[in-house]
C-alpha positions as CSV (number, residue, x, y, z in Angstrom):
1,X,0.0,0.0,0.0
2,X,1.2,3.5,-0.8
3,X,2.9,6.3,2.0
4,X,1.0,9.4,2.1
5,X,4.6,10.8,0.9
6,X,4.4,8.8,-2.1
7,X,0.9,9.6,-2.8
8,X,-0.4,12.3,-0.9
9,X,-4.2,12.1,-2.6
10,X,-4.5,9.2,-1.3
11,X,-4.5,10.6,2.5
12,X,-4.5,14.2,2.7
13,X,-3.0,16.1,5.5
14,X,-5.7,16.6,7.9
15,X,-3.7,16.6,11.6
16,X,-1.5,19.2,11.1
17,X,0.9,20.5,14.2
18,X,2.0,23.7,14.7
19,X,5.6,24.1,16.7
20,X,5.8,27.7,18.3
21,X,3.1,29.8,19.2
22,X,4.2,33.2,18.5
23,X,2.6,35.6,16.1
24,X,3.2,33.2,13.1
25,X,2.2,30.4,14.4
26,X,-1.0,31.5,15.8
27,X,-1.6,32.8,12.5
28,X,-0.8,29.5,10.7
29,X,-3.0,27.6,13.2
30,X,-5.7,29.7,12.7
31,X,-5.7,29.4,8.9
32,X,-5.4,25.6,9.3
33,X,-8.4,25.2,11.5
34,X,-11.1,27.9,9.3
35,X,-10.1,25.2,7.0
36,X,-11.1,22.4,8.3
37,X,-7.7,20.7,9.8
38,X,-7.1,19.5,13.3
39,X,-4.5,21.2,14.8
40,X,-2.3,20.6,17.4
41,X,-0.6,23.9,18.5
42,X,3.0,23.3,20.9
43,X,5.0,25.6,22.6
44,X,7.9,25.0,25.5
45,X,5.8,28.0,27.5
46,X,2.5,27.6,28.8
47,X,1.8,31.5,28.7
48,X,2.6,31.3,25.4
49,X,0.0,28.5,24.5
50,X,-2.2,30.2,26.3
51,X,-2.1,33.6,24.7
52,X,-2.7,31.9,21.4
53,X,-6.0,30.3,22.7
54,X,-6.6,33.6,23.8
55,X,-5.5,35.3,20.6
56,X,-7.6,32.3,18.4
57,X,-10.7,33.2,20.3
58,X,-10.5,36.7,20.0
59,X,-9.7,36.6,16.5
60,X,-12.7,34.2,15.7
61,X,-15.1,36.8,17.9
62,X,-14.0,39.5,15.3
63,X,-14.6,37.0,12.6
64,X,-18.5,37.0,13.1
65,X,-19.0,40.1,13.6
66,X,-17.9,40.6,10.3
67,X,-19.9,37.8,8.9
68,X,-17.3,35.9,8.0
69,X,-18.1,33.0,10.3
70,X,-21.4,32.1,12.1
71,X,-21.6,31.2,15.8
72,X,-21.6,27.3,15.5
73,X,-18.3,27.8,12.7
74,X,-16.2,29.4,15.5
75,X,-17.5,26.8,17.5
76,X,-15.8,24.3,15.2
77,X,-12.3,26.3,14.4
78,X,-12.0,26.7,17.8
79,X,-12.6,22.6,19.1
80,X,-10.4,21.9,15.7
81,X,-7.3,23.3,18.0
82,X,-5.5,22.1,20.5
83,X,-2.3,23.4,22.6
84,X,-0.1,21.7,24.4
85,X,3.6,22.2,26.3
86,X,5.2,18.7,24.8
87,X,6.5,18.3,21.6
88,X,5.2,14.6,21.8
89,X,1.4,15.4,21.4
90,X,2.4,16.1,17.4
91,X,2.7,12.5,17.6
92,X,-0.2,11.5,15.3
93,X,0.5,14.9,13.3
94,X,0.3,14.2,9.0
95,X,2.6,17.5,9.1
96,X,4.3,19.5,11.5
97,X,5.1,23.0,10.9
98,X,7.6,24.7,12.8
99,X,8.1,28.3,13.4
100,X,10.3,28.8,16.6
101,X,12.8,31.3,16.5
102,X,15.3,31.8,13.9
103,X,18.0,29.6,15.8
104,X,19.7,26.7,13.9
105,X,20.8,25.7,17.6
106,X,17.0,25.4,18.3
107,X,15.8,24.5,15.0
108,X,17.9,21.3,14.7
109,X,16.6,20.3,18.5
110,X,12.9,20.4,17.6
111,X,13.9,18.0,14.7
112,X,16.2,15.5,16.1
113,X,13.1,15.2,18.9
114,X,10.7,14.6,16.1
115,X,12.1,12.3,14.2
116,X,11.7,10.0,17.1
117,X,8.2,10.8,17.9
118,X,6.2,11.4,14.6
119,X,5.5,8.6,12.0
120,X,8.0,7.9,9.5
121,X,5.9,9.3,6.5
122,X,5.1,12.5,8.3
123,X,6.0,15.7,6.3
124,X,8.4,18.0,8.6
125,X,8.0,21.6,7.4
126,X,10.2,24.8,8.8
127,X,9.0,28.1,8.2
128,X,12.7,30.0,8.7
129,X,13.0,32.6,6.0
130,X,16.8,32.9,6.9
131,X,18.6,29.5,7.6
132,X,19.1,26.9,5.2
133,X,16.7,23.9,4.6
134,X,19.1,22.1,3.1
135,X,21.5,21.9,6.8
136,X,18.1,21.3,9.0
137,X,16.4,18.6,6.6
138,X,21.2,16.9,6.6
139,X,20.7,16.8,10.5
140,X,17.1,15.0,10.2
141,X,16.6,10.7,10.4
142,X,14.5,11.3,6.7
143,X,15.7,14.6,4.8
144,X,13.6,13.3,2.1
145,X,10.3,14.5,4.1
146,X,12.1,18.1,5.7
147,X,11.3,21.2,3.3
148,X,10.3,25.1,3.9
149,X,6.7,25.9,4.2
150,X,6.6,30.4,4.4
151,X,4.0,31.8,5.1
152,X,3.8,35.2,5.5
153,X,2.9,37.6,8.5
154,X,-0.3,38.1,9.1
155,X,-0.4,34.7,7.8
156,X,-4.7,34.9,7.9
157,X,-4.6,37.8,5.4
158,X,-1.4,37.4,3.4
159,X,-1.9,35.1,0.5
160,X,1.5,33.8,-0.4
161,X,3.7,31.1,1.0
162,X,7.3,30.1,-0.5
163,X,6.9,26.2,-0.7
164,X,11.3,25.6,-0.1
165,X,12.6,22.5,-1.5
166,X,16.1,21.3,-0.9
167,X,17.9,18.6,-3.3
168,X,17.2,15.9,-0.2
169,X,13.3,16.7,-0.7
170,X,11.1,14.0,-1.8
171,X,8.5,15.5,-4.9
172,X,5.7,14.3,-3.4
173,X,6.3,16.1,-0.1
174,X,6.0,19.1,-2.4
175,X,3.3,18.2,-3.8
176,X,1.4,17.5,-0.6
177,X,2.3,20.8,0.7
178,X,1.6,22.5,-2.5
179,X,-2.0,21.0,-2.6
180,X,-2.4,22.2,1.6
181,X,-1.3,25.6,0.8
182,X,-4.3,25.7,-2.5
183,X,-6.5,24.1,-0.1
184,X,-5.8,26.9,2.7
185,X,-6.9,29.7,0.0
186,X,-3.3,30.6,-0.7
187,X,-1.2,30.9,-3.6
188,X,1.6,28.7,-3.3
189,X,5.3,29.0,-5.3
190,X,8.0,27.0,-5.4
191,X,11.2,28.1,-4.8
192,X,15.1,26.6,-3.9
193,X,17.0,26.7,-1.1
194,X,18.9,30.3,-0.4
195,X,18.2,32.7,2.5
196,X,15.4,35.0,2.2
197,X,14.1,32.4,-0.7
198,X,12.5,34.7,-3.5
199,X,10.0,37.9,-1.6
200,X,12.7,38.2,1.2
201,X,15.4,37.6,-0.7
202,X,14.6,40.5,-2.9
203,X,12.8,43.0,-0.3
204,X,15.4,42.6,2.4
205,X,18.0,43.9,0.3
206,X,16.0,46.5,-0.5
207,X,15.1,47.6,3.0
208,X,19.3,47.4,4.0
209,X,19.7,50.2,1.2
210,X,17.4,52.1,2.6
211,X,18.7,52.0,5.8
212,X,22.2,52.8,4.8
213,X,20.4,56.0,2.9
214,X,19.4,56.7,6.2
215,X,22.7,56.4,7.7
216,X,24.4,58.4,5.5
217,X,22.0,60.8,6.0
218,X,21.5,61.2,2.6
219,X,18.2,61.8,3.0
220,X,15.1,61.6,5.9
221,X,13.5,58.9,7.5
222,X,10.1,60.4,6.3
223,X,11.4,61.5,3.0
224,X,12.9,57.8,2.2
225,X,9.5,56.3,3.4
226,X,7.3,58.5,1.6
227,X,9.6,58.3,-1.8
228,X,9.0,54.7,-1.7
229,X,5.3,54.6,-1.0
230,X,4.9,57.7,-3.5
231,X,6.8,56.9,-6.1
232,X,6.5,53.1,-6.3
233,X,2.9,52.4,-4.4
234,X,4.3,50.8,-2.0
235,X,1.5,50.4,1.2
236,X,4.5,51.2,3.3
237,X,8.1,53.0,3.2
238,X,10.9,50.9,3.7
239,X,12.3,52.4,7.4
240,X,8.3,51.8,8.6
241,X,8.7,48.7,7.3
242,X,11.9,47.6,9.1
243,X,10.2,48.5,12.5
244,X,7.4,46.4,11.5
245,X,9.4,43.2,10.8
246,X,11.9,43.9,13.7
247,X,15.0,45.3,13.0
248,X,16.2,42.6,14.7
249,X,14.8,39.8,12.7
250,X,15.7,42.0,9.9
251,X,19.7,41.7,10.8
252,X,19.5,38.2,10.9
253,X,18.2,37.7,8.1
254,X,20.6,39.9,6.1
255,X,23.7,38.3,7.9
256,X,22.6,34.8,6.7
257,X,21.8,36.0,3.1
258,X,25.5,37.7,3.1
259,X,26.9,34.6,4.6
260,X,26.1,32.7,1.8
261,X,26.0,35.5,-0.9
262,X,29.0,38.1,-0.1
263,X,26.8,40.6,-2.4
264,X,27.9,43.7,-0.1
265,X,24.4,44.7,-0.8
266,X,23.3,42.1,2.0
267,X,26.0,43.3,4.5
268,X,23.8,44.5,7.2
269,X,24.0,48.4,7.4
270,X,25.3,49.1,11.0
271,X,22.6,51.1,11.8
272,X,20.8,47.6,12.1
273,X,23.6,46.6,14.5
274,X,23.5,49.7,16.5
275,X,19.7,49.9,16.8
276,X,19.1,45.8,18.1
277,X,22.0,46.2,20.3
278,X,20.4,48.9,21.9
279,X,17.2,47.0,21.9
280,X,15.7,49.6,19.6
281,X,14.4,46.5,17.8
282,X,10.7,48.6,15.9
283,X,7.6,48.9,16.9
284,X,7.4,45.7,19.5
285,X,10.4,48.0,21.9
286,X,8.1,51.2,20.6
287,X,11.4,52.4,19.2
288,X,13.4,51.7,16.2
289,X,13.9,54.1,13.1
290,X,11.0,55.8,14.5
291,X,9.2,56.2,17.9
292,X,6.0,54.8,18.8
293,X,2.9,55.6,21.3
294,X,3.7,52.7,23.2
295,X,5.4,49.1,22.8
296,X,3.6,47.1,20.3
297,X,1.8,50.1,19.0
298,X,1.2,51.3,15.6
299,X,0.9,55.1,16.4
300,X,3.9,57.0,15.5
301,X,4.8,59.8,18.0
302,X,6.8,62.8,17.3
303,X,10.4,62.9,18.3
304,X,13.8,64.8,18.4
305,X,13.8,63.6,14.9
306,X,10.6,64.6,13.7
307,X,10.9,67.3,11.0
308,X,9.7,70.7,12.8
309,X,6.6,72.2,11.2
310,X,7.4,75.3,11.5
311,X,11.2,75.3,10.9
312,X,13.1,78.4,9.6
313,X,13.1,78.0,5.7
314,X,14.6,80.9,3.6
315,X,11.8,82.9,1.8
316,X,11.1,81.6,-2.0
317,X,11.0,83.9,-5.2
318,X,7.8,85.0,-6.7
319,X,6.9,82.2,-9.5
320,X,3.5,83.3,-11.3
321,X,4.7,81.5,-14.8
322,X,6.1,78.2,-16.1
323,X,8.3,77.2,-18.7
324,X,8.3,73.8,-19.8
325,X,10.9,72.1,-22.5
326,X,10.1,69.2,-24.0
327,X,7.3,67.9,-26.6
328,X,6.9,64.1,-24.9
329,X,4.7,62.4,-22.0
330,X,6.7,63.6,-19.3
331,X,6.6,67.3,-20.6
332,X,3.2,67.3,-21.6
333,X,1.9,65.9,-18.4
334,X,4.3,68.4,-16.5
335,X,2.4,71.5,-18.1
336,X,-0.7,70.3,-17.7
337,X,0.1,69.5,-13.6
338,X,1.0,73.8,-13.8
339,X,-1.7,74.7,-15.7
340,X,-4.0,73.8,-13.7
341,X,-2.7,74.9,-10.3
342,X,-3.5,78.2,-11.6
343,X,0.1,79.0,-13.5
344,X,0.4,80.6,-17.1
345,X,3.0,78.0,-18.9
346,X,4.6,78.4,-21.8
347,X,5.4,75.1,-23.6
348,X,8.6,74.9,-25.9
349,X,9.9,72.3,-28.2
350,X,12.5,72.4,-31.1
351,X,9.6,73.3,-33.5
352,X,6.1,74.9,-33.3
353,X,4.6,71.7,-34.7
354,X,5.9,69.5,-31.6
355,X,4.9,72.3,-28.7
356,X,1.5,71.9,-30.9
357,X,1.1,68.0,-30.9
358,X,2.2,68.3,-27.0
359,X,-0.2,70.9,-26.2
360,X,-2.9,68.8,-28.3
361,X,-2.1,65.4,-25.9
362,X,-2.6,67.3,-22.9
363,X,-6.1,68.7,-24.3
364,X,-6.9,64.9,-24.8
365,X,-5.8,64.4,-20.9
366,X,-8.2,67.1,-19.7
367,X,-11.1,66.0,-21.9
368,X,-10.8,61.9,-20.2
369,X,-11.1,64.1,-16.6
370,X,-13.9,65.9,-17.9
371,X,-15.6,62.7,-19.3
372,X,-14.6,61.2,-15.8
373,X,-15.9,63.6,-13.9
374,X,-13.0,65.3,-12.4
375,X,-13.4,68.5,-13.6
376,X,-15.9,70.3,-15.5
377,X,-15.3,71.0,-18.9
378,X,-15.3,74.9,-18.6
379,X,-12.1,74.4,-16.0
380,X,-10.7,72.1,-19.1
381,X,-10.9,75.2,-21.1
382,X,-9.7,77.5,-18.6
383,X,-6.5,75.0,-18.0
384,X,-5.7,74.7,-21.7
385,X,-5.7,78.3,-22.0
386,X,-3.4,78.8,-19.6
387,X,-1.0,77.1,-21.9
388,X,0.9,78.8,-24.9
389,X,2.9,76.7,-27.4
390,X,6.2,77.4,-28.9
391,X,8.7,76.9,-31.4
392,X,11.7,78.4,-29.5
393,X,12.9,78.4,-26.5
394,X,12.8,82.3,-26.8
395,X,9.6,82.4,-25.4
396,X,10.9,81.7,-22.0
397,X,12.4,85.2,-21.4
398,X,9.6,86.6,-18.8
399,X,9.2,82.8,-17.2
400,X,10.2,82.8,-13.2
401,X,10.8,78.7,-13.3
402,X,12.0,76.7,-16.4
403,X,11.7,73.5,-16.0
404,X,13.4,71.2,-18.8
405,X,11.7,67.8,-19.6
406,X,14.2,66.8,-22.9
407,X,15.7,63.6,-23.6
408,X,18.0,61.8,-20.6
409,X,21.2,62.4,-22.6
410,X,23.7,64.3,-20.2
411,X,25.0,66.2,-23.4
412,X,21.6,67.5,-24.8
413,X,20.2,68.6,-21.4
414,X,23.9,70.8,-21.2
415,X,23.2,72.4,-24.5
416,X,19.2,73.4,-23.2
417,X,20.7,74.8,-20.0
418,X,23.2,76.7,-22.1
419,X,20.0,78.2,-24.0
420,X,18.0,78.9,-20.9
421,X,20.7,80.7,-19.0
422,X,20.7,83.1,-22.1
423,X,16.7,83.3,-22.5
424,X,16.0,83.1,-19.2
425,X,15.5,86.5,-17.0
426,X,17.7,87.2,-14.1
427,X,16.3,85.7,-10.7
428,X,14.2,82.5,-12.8
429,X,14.4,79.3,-11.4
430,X,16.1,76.7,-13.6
431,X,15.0,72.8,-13.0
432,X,16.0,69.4,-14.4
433,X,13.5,66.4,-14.2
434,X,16.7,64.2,-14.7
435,X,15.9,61.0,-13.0
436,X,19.7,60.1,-13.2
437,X,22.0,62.4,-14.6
438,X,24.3,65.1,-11.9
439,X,21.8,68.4,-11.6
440,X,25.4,70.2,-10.5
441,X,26.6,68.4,-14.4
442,X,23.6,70.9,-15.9
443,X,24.0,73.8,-13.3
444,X,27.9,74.3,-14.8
445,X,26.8,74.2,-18.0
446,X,25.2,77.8,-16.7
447,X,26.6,81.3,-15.4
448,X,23.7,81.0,-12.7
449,X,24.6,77.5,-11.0
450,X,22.8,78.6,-7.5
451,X,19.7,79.4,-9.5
452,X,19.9,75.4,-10.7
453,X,18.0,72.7,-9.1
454,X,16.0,69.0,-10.1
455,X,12.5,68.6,-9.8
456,X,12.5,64.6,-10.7
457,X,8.6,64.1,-11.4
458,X,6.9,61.1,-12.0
459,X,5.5,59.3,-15.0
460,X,2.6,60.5,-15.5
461,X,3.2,63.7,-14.0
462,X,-0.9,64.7,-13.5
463,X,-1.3,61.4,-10.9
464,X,1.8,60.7,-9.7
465,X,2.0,62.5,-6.3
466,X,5.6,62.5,-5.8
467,X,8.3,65.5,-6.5
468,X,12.2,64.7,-5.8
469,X,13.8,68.1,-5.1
470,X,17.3,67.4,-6.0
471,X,20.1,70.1,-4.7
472,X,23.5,70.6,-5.6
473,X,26.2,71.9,-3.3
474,X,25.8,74.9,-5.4
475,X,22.0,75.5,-5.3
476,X,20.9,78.9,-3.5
477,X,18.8,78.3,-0.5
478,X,16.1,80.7,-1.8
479,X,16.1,78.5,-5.1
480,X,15.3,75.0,-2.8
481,X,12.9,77.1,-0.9
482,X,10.9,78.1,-4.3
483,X,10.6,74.8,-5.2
484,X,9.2,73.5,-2.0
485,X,6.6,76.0,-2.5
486,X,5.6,75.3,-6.1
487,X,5.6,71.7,-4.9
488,X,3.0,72.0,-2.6
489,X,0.9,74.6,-4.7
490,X,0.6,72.1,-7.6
491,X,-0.3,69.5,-5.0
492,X,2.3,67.6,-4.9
493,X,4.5,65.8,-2.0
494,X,8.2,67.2,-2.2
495,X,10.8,64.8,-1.1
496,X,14.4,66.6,-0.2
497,X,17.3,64.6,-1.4
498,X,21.3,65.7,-2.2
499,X,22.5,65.4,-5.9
500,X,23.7,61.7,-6.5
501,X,23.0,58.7,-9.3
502,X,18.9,57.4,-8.9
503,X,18.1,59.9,-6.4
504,X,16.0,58.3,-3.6
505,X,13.4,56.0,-5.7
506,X,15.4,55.0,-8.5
507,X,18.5,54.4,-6.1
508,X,16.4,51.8,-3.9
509,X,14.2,50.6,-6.7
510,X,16.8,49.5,-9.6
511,X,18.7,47.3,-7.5
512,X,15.8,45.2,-6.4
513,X,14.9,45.2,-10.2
514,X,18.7,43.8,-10.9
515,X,18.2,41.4,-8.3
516,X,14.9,39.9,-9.2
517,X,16.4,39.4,-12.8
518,X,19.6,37.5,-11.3
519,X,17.0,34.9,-10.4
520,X,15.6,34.3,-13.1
521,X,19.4,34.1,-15.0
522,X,19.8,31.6,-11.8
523,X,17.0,29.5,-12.5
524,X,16.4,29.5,-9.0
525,X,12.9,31.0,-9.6
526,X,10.0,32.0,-12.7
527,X,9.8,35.0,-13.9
528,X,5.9,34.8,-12.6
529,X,6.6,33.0,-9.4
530,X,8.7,36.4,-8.6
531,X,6.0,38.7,-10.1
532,X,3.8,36.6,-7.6
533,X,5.9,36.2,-4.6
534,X,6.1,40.2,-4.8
535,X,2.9,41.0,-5.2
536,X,1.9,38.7,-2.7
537,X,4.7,38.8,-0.8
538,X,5.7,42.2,-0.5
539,X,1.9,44.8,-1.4
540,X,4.0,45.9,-4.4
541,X,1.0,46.8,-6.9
542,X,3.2,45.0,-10.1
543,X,5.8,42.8,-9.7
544,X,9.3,42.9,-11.0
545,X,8.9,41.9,-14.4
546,X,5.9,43.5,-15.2
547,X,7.5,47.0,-14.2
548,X,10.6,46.4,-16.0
549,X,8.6,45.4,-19.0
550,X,6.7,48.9,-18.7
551,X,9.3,50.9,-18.3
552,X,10.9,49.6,-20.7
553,X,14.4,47.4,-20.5
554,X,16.9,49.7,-21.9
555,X,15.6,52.5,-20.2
556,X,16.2,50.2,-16.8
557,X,19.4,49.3,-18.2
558,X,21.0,52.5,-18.7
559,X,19.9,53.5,-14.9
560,X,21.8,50.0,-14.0
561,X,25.0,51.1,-15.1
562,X,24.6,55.0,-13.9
563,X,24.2,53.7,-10.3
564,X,27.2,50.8,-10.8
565,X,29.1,53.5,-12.3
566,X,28.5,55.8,-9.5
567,X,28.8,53.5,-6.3
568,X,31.2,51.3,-7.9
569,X,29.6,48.4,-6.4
570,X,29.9,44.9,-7.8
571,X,26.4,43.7,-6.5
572,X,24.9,46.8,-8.5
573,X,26.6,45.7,-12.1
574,X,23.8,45.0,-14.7
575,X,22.4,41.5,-15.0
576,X,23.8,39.7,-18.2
577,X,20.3,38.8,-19.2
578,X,19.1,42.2,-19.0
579,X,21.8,43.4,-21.4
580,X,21.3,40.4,-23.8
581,X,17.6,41.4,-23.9
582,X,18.3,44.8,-24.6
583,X,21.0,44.2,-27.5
584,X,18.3,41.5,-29.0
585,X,15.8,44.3,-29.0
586,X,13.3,43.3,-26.5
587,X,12.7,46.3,-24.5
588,X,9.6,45.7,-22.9
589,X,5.7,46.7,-24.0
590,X,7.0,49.1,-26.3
591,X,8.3,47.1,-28.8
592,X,6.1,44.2,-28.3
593,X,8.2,41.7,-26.2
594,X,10.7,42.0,-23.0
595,X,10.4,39.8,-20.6
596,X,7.3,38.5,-21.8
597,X,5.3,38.9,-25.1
598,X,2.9,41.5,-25.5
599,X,0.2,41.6,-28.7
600,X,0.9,44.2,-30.8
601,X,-1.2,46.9,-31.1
């Protein structure tokens, strides 16, 4: 007769125990027992085992008063679990899942003991997301049955799990899992053996650049959180996020990822260090890159860091009119963001016929508002007529801010500020949206470098909330405070960040892109089992792919190189694969196929 672990259909996993009661495993056993498992839930403290009951019931409570569950369903989640102090009640268990803490010293205890109490067919799952599967399922009596089940916290609301196999693991232990996790409501992916496996893997380097930003004091907590959530739709900044996850648990998991990588970009920033060694460890100490109302609390409370709202800031210069440069998306939607905060703009391209076509898209942008009902179609009017087209940059002489929007070629965007600093009237405000180039490389190109700043807007400028103000060492303080003002006048969030490669977003956000595309070169995971695992994973609102398909490969490309030629950083070189796609000619939804095929249009 057949093993469950040689055909799991035959005898589904039913008795499922659960092997540490903190947060995640309370979550875990509660998923397990809405759906329809028995569950035995094991912890070394009875407080602990206790709390979860108490945690369980509460939970449940919550669950019909939302209509979720009815009275006599709560009834049966609730008699489905059980708790217990000794490991030996997982005895009868079809699968034990454990999730104590992220010890190998630990870890490898709980399985030697199990291995002498459960069945030899029982499936032994760990949910680590830092220590290798591969060493706890060497240490176990079967490695064939040991894999990585992770689930992700809250594990009741978050829909992906990373089902982790090692080269000891038997198939149809994956299998069996795989099935649990579909059965469970969640959206299971398989992935290999490395620390951080494929959503940590990628966000946890992510959230170590960001706290070395921090460090270097390149920029503000709040700016850094709110570029990320503002720029990218992120549901929370990356700093947030850290105190969130632990700082703490977020050190050890970057030390085991660098341990086996030696990608500097996993080298724990030592702000991590500091902070856990202090026991600043987030929001459970109610103190870790930010303060909180109390331990365990989610209320952020102001502190000697918190930005003062009524700080000394030097007075900006009068700006009633806008110049805009540029005849594509971004210097369309740029105009129209000033025309209708209230500003006359003049919009210039290298011939009347471009400024014309430009002027025409953003008429076709007010008239979808008007259709959607965002505006009424007399303040369409109004808007467009705020906006004169050009043919020369000549009709910038009376603007008070020029703001360029031409190609991202270092050389071109030199030659315009050449132009402007000759059109331009004494006292204007000269801005580059440059999402990668040195502002202080178009400043020199003027006699005016203190009147120079970037204004990095978003694509498309009209939604996109989000304003980098970029200064050089050069840029007058009058000229930073100008901008600030126009920011929030045309409604948008400004974001203060010192004149280096990528800025805030792009300088968080490319790496992460380069990373996710390693995997895939690695074959250690699908290009949609990332997309997936991120989305999932991580709230990101597209996943990897599907972003560097949309904005387009060679476009993330030449970023690439402008941030490993800047920090000089092996870990930040271009992936191969990304430069083969680009050389092919597969750069994304624009030309039909990147990573994946698009129909043409």
């Amino acid at each position: 007769m057949a093993t469950p672990l040689s055909d799991p259909s035959l005898s589904p996993l039913q008795t499922i125990a659960v092997v540490g009661l903190g947060t995640m495993g309370t979550g875990i056993a509660e998923v397990l027992a809405r759906a329809g498992r028995e569950v035995v839930g094991i912890d070394i403290s009875e407080a602990q085992a206790a709390k979860a009951v108490a945690t369980l019931e509460t939970a449940t409570t919550r669950a019909v008063e939302r209509g979720r569950l009815t009275e006599q369903e709560r009834a049966d989640v609730l008699a489905r679990v059980h708790v217990s102090t000794d490991l030996r009640a997982a005895a009868d268990a079809d699968l034990v899942i454990e999730v104590a803490p992220e010890s190998y010293e630990i870890k490898h205890q709980i399985f030697r003991e199990l291995d002498g109490i459960v069945r030899p067919e029982t499936i032994l799952a760990t949910g680590t997301n830092a220590l290798s599967v591969t060493r706890l399922a060497a240490d176990s009596a079967r490695p064939e049955r040991v894999l990585g089940l992770h689930f992700f916290n809250p594990a009741p609301a978050m829909k992906l799990v990373e089902v982790v196999s090692s080269v000891l693991t038997a198939p149809a232990a994956v299998t069996a899992v795989t099935n649990l996790a579909l059965d469970l409501g969640k959206e299971p992916v398989a992935v290999g053996d490395r620390p951080g496996f494929v959503a940590d893997g990628l966000l946890f380097g992510y959230l170590n650049q960001a706290a070395a930003m921090y460090e270097a004091k390149y920029a503000s907590r709040e700016d850094i959180d709110a570029a990320m959530r503002l720029g990218c739709g992120l549901p929370m900044g990356p700093l947030a996020l850290l105190d969130l996850i632990g700082v703490d648990t977020a050190r050890t998991v970057l030390e085991a990822m660098y341990a086996e990588s030696h990608d500097r970009l996993h080298a724990p920033a030592p702000i991590l260090k500091q902070l856990s060694e202090a026991g600043l460890t987030g929001r459970k100490s109610g103190r870790g890159f930010y303060t909180y109302e109390a331990p365990g609390s989610a209320t952020v409370v102001r502190d000697a860091l918190t930005p003062s709202e009524s700080s000394a800031q030097a007075q900006g210069r009068e700006v009633r009119s806008v110049g805009v440069a540029g005849s594509g998306t971004m210097a369309s939607g740029i105009a129209e963001v000033f025309a209708k905060a209230g500003y006359e703009v003049v919009l210039a391209a290298r011939s009347e016929e471009k400024a014309q076509t430009a002027k025409a898209r953003i008429g076709k942008s007010l008239s979808r508002s008007v259709d959607k009902g965002r505006m009424t179609a007399e303040a369409a009017a109004q808007t467009l007529d705020r906006i004169t087209a050009a043919g020369s940059y000549e009709a910038f002489a009376d603007v008070d801010l020029a703001v360029e929007a031409v190609a991202e070629d270092l050389e071109i965007k030199q030659q315009l500020f050449q132009a402007l600093d000759k059109v331009c009237k004494p006292g204007a405000v000269l801005a580059t949206t440059t999402s990668s180039l040195p502002v202080v490389a178009c400043a020199r190109a003027t006699s005016r470098p203190q009147d120079v700043i970037g204004m990095h807007f978003f694509n498309p400028a009209p939604a996109m909330k989000l304003v980098e103000v970029v200064r050089t060492v050069l840029t007058a303080e009058d000229v930073h405070a100008t901008v600030r003002e126009v920011c929030a006048r045309i409604k948008k969030h400004a974001v203060d960040c010192g004149d280096r490669a990528g800025f805030i977003v792009n300088a968080l956000l490319f790496p992460y892109l380069n990373n996710a595309i390693k995997m895939v070169q690695e074959h250690y995971a699908s290009l949609d089992d990332i997309d997936a695992a991120m989305k999932l994973g991580g709230g990101y609102p597209m996943g990897p792919f599907e972003l560097l398909d949309v904005v387009g490969l060679d476009v993330s490309l030449a970023i690439e190189k402008v941030l490993h030629r800047e920090f000089r950083d092996p870990g930040l070189a271009p992936a191969p694969l990304l430069e083969h796609l680009v050389a092919a000619g597969c750069l994304g939804r624009k030309t039909g196929r990147g990573f994946r095929e698009y129909a043409r249009r």
